[in-house]
N, C-alpha and C positions, 0 to 999 in steps of 0.2 A: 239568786242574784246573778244578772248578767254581767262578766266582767269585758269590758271591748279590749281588744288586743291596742298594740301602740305601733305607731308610725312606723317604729324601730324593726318590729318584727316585720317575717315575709310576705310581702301582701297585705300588711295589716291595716291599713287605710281601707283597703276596697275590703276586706272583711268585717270591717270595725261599721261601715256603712252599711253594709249588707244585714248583720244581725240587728244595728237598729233601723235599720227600714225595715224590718219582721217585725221588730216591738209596733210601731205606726202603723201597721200593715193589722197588724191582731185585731183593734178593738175591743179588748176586751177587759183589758185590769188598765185602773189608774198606775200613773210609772214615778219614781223618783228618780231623777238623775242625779248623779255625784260626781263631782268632779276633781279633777287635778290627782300625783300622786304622792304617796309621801303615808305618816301612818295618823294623821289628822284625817284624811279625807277617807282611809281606809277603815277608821275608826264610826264616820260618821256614817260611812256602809252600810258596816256591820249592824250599828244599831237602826237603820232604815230597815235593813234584813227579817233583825228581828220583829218588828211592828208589822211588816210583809207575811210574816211566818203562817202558813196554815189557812192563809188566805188567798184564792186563787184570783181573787179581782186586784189584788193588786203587786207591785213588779220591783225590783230596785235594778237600776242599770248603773254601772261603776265607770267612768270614764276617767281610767288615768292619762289620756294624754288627746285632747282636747282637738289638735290639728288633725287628727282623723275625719274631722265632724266639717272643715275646711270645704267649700266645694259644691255643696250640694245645699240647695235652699231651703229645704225642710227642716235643718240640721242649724240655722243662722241663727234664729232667735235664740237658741242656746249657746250657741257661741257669743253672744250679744247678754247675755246674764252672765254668763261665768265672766267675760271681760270685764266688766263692773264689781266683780268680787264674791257675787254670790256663788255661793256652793252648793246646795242643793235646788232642785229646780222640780217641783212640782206639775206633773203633765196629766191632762184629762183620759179619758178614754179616745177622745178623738185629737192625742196628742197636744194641744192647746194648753197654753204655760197658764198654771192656777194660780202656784203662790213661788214663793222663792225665800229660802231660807241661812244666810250666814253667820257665822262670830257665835255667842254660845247658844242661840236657839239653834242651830245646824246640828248641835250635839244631843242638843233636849231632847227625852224620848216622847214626853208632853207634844214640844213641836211639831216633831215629826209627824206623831199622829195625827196632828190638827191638819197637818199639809197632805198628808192621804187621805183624811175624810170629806175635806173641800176638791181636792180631786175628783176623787170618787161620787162626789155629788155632781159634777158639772160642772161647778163654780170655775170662774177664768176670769183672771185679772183685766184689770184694764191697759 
């Protein structure tokens, strides 16, 4: 799991940008993003983490603090999901938002895996 640093820390905006423009840059595993901080969202991680485990096609990235992502336009349409309340944000290989998931399915491990295997196919929302 990638965790992004926070505004708070040194640098951490232009850090927090820079490892995820690597994850978009890869092409190579479907990504789950996660948002906000707190032990709800660190929770929903973890279990992204684990359905991630031992699987190199796909990624979970943890974003505890969201105004890192501020800025940069690749970075919008997730700023644009989490503003509306979802929490996890399901991205293709070619970064392109799949599915999106909050409230108890974010926590389902059912979910989750439904939201990494439409990833991981291509599948993108409308």
């Amino acid at each position: 799991m990638l965790i992004l640093p926070t505004s708070k820390s040194p640098d951490g905006k232009a850090r927090a940008q820079k490892l995820l423009r690597a994850v978009v840059d890869q092409r190579v595993s479907c990504t789950l993003a996660v948002f906000n901080d707190g032990d709800r969202p660190r929770e929903i991680a973890s279990r992204a983490d684990r359905r991630a485990e031992n699987d190199p096609f796909r990624a979970v990235v943890y974003i505890p603090d969201v105004t890192v992502l501020e800025g940069d336009p690749t970075f919008s349409p997730l700023l644009k999901k989490q503003a509306v309340g979802e929490e996890v944000v399901a991205l293709t290989i070619r970064f392109e938002i799949s599915s999106c998931l909050k409230g108890p399915s974010a926590i389902d491990f059912f979910e989750l895996e439904q939201a990494f295997t439409r990833a991981g196919s291509g599948e993108v929302s409308p």
